[in-house]
C-alpha positions as CSV (number, residue, x, y, z in Angstrom):
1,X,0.0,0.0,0.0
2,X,1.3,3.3,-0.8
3,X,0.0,6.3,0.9
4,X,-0.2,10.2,-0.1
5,X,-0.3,12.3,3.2
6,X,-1.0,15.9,3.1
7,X,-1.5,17.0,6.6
8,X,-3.3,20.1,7.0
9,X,-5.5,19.6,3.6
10,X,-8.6,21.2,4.9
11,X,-6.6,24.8,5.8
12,X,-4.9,24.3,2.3
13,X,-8.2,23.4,0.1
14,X,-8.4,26.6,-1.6
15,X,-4.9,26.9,-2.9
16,X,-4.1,25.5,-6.3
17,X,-2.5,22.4,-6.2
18,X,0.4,23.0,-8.1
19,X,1.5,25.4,-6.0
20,X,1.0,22.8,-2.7
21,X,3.7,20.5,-4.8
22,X,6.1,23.1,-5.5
23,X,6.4,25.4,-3.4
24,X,9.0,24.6,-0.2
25,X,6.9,25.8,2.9
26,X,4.1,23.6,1.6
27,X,5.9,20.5,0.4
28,X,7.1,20.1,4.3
29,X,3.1,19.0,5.0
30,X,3.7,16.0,2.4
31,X,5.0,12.2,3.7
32,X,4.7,9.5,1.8
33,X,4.2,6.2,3.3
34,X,4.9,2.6,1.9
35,X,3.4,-0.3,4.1
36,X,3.8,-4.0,2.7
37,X,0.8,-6.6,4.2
38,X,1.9,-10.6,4.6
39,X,-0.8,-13.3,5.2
40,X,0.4,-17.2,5.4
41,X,-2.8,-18.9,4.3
42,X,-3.0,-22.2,5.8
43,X,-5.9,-24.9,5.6
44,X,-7.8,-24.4,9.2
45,X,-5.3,-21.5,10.5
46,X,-7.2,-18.1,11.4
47,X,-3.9,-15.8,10.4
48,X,-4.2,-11.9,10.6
49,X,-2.4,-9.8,8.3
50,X,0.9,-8.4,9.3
51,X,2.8,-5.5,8.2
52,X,6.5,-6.6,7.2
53,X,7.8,-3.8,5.5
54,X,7.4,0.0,6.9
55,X,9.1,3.0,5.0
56,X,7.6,6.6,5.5
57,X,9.4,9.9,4.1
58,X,8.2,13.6,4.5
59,X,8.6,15.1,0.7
60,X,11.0,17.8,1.9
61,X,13.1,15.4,3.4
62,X,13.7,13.9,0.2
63,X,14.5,17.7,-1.4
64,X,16.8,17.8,1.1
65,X,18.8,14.4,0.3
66,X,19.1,15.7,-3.1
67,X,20.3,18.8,-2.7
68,X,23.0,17.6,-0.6
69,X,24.3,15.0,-3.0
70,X,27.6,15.8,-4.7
71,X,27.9,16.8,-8.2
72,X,29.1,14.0,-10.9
């Protein structure tokens, strides 16, 4: 499952959402979340679904990575 997260959307709702994506003191509301989901499946065995992978990243964080990469 991947997940969008804009926190604060309802404050936000009127402004254009280009703007949301590029401009810096907006992007710092985005995260984007990856969850994996495992089930073993198993004649007579009641299993519940477990999350097995787990990797969440705020958009500006990202930015941030990049920008501080060296140049090839």
């Amino acid at each position: 499952m991947v997940y969008h997260v804009l926190n604060g959307l309802k404050e936000l709702s009127d402004k254009d959402i280009d703007l949301l994506l590029a401009a810096p003191e907006y992007r710092k509301n985005f995260t984007i979340c990856n969850y994996r989901f495992v089930k073993e499946f198993t004649a007579g065995d009641k299993n519940h679904w477990i999350i097995n992978y787990i990797n969440q990243n705020k958009v500006i964080d990202i930015d941030n990575e990049r920008t501080d990469e060296p140049d090839e």
